[in-house]
N, C-alpha and C positions, 0 to 999 in steps of 0.2 A: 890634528890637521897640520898640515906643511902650512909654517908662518907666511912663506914668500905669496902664497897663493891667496892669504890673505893681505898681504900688503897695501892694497887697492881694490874699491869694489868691481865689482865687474858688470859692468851695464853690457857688454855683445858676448856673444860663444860665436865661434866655429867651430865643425868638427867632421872628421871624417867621416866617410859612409860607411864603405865594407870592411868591416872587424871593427869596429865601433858600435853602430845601427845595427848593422845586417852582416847575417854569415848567408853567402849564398842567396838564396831565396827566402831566408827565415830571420823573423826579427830576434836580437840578441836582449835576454832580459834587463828590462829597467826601460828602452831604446822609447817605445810609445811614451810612457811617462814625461823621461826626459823633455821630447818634444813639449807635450800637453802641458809643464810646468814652464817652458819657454813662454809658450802660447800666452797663459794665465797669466804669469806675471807682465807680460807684454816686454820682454828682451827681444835686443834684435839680435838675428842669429841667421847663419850660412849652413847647411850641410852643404861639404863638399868633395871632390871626387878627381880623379886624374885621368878616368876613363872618356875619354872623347867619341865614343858610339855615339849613346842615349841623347836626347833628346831631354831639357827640364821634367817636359810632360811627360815622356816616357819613365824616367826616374820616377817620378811622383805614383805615376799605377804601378811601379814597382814597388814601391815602399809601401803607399795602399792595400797593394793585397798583400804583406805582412802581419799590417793592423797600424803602423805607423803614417796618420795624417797630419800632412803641410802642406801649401801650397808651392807651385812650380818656380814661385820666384825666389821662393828660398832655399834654392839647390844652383850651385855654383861647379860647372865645371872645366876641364883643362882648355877644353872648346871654345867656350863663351870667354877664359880670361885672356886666350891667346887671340882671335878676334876684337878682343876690345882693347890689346895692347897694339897689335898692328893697326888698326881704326887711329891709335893714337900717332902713329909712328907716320902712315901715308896712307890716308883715306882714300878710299874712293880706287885704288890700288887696282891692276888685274894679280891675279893668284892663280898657280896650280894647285889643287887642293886635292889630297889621296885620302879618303876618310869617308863615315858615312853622314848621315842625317845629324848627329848631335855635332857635328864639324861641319858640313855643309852647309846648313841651319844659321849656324852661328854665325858664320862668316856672311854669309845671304842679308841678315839681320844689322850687319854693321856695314853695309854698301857696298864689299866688295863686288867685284866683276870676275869671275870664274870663268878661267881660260886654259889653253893650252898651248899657246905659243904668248910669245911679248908680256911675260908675266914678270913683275917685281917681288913677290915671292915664291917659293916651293914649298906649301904647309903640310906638313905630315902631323896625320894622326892615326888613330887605330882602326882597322877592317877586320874581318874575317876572309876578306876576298882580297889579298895584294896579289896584283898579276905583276905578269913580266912586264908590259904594256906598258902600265902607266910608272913601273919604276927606270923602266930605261927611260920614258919619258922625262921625269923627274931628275936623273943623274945628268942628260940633255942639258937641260935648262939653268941647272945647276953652274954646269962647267960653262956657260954661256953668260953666267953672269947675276943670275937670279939667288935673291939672298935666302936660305934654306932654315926652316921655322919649325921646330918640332914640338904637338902639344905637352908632350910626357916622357920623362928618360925609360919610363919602366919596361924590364927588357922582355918579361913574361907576363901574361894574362892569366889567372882561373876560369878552368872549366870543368864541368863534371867528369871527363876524362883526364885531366890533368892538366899540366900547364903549355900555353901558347906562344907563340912568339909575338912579341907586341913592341911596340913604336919603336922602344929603346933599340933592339936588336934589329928592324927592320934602317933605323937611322944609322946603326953600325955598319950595316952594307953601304948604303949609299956614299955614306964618308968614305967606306974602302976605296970606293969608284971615281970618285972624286976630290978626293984631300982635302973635303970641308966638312966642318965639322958643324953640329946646326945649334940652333940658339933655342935652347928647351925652355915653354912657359911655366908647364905645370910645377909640382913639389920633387924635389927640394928649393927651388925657385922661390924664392921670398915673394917675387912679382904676383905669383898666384894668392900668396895674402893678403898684398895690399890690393892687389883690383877685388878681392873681397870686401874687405873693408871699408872701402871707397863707395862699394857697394848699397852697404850699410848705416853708411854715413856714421863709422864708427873711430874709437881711438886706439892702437896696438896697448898703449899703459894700462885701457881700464879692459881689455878685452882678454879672451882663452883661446887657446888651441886644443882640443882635443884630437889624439888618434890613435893609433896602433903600431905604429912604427917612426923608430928614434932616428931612419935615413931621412925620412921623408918629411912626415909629419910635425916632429921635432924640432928636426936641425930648420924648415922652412918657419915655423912660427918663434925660434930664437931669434931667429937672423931679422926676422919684421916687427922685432920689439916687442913681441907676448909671451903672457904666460903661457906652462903647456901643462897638460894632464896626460899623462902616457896610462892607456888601459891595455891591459894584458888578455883582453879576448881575442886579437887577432894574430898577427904575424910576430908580435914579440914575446922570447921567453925573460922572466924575472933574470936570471944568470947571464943576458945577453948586454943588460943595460950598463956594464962596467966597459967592454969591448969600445965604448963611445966617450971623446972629448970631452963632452959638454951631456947633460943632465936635467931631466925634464924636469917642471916645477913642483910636480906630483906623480907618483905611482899609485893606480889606484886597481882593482882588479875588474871592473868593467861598467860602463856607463849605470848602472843600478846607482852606487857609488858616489856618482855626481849629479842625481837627482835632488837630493834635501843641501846640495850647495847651491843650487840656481838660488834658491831665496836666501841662504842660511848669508850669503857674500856681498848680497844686493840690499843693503839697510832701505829701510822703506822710505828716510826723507832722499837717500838717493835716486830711489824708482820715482819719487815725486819730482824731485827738481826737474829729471830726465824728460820725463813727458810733459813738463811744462813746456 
């Protein structure tokens, strides 16, 4: 076992969803367990995600009809951290918002005012429907003065027909339009860690990062002071991790892997302290 990863117990995990949990529609082996072993042991724990569609509850019947049961509060996404960063920044704010329910939801939730003129931000995040409409609107507002907020840099989406263009690429236009460039929450964004964690009411020292990818997943859980676990079921190959700076705290070949460390890491007078 990688010494660093034992370094410190680790009383919180977070971790990615897609290629971590779930490929697609279909739970990735070990993924149920993993959960059920969080559960049992009573760790506090984040699955989280940079997709700003979904809805907590949404996610949640996604994961469910895998076989993978949690509940909705413990799904963290780009939505809900970029909402509770601007809540912190100017509550009560008016907002353009281009995004669906898991972005409208969020923002709804922390008091914004959803408008279309006299707004103090331009929040983007991902659709399947970007009209012309509301991005001239948007580029509008922008050049007027409105400070422009992106959930996610990611420039493509998955689909069963292949890949989408997604926030990152749709933020790349607007900046053409406008020479501003926007201020991304989600990962590589450290900020998406800690309003996790905060979340949690956890420590980056004694906490994980798991995910699938060394851009994102990675480099966001070094930069916020944690360990990380890099699993190789999703978008990284073993040959690709040299190509990178900086070096996860573990290679492991996919969440199965990191089932018998939930407890193996967590000595049991520290699970007791904890929950005292």
């Amino acid at each position: 076992m990688n010494t660093s990863l034992e370094a410190q117990p680790i009383h919180s995990w977070l971790t990615d969803m897609d290629g971590v949990l779930v490929h697609e529609q279909s739970a990735l082996p070990g993924a149920a367990d993993f959960i059920a072993e969080l559960q049992r042991l009573g760790r506090r724990f984040l699955v989280l995600t940079n997709n700003s569609i979904f809805t907590p509850r949404d996610l949640r019947a996604r994961l469910a009809r895998s076989g993978i049961d949690l509940p909705e509060e413990a799904i963290w996404t780009s939505a809900l951290a970029t909402a509770r960063f601007l809540a912190e920044q100017q509550p009560g704010a008016a907002a353009y918002v281009i995004g669906e329910a898991g972005l409208t939801s969020a923002m709804h939730e922390e008091g914004f005012i959803l408008a279309d003129t006299d707004v103090e931000f331009v929040v983007l995040g991902e659709t399947r429907t970007y009209s012309f409409e509301s991005l001239t609107r948007a580029i509008r507002l922008i050049k007027a003065g409105a400070k422009f907020i992106a959930t996610n840099p990611d420039v493509t989406g998955p689909s069963a027909e292949g890949p989408l263009p997604a926030t990152g690429s749709v933020a790349a236009m607007i900046t053409a339009a406008t020479g501003i460039n926007p201020y991304y929450i989600g990962k590589p964004n450290p900020l998406m860690m800690r309003t996790a964690l905060n979340r949690i009411g956890a420590h980056s020292e004694t906490s994980v990062m798991i995910g699938d990818r060394m851009d994102t997943d990675v480099k966001s859980g070094l930069e916020a002071g944690m360990r990380s676990v890099l699993v190789l079921s999703g978008s990284t190959r073993p040959e690709e991790i040299a190509q990178y700076p900086y070096r996860p705290t573990a290679v492991l070949d996919g969440i199965a892997d990191v089932v018998p460390l939930v407890e193996e890491l967590t000595p049991v007078e520290s699970v007791e302290l904890d929950e005292d």
